[in-house]
C-alpha positions in Angstrom: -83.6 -22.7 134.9 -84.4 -22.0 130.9 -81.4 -20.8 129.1 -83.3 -17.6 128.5 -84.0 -17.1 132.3 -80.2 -17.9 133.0 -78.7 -15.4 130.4 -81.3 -12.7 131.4 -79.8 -13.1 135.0 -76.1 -12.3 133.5 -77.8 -9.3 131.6 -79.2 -8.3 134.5 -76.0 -8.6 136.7 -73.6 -7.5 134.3 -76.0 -4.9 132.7 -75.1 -6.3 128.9 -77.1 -7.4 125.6 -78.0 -11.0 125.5 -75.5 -11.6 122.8 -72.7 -10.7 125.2 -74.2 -12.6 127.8 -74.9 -15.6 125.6 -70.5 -15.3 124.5 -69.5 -15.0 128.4 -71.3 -18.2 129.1 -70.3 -20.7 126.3 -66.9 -19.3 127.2 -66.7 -19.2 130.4 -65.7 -22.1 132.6 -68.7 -24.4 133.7 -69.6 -23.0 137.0 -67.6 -19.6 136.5 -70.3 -17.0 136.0 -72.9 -19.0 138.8 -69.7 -18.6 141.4 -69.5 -14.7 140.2 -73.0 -14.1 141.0 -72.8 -15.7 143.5 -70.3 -13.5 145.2 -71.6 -10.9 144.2 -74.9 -11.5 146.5 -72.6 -12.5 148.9 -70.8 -9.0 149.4 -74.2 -7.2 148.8 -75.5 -9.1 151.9 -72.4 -9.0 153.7 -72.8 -4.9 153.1 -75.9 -4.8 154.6 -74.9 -6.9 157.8 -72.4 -4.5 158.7 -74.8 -1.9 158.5 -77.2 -3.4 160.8 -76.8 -1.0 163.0 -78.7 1.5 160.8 -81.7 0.0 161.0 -84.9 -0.7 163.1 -84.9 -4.1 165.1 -88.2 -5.2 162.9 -85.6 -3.9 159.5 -83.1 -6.3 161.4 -85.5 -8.9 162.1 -86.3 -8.9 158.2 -82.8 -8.7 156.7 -81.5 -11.4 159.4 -84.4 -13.5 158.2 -83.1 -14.3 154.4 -81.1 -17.1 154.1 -77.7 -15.9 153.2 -78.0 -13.4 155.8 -77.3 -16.9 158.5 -74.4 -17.6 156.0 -73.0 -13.8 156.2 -73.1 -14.3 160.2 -71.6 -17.6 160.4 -68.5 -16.1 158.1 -68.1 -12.8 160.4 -68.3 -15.7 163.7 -66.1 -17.8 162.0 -63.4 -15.2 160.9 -63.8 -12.9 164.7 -62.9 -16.9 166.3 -59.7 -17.0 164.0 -58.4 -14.5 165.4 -59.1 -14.4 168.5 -57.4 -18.2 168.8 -54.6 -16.3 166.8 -54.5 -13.6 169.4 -54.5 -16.2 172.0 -51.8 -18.5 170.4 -49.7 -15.0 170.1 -49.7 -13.9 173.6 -50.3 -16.8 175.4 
């Protein structure tokens, strides 16, 4: 991605003037501000799946079908197995 793309991302994330976003990433650990963004799609899609209730099944159909949404699930699996095995492990 051209560094102009990249730091219009931040601006657009972080709702700051180029200049600032230019600072943030020179500064920044390598990695640091790709993780942050990251995340930050991460929880919006993770806000949405817990919603899922509110919406249509063809709404559900089209969330479910964007890739992160698969990563979201396998999370909420993954975490709801922890603790049942922990539940399990407690009471025998």
């Amino acid at each position: 991605m051209p560094v102009t793309a990249w730091l219009n991302r931040i601006c657009e994330e972080y709702h700051c003037r180029p200049s600032e976003a230019w600072q943030e990433w020179v500064e920044a650990p390598v990695g640091w501000l790709e993780e942050l963004i990251e995340a930050r799609a991460y929880m919006a899609a993770k806000a949405t799946y817990d919603r899922l209730s509110d919406y249509d099944a063809q709404a559900r159909a089209r969330v479910m079908s964007q890739p992160i949404m698969q990563l979201v699930k396998d999370v909420d699996l993954g975490i709801a197995q922890a603790e049942l095995e922990r539940r399990v492990a407690e009471h025998g």
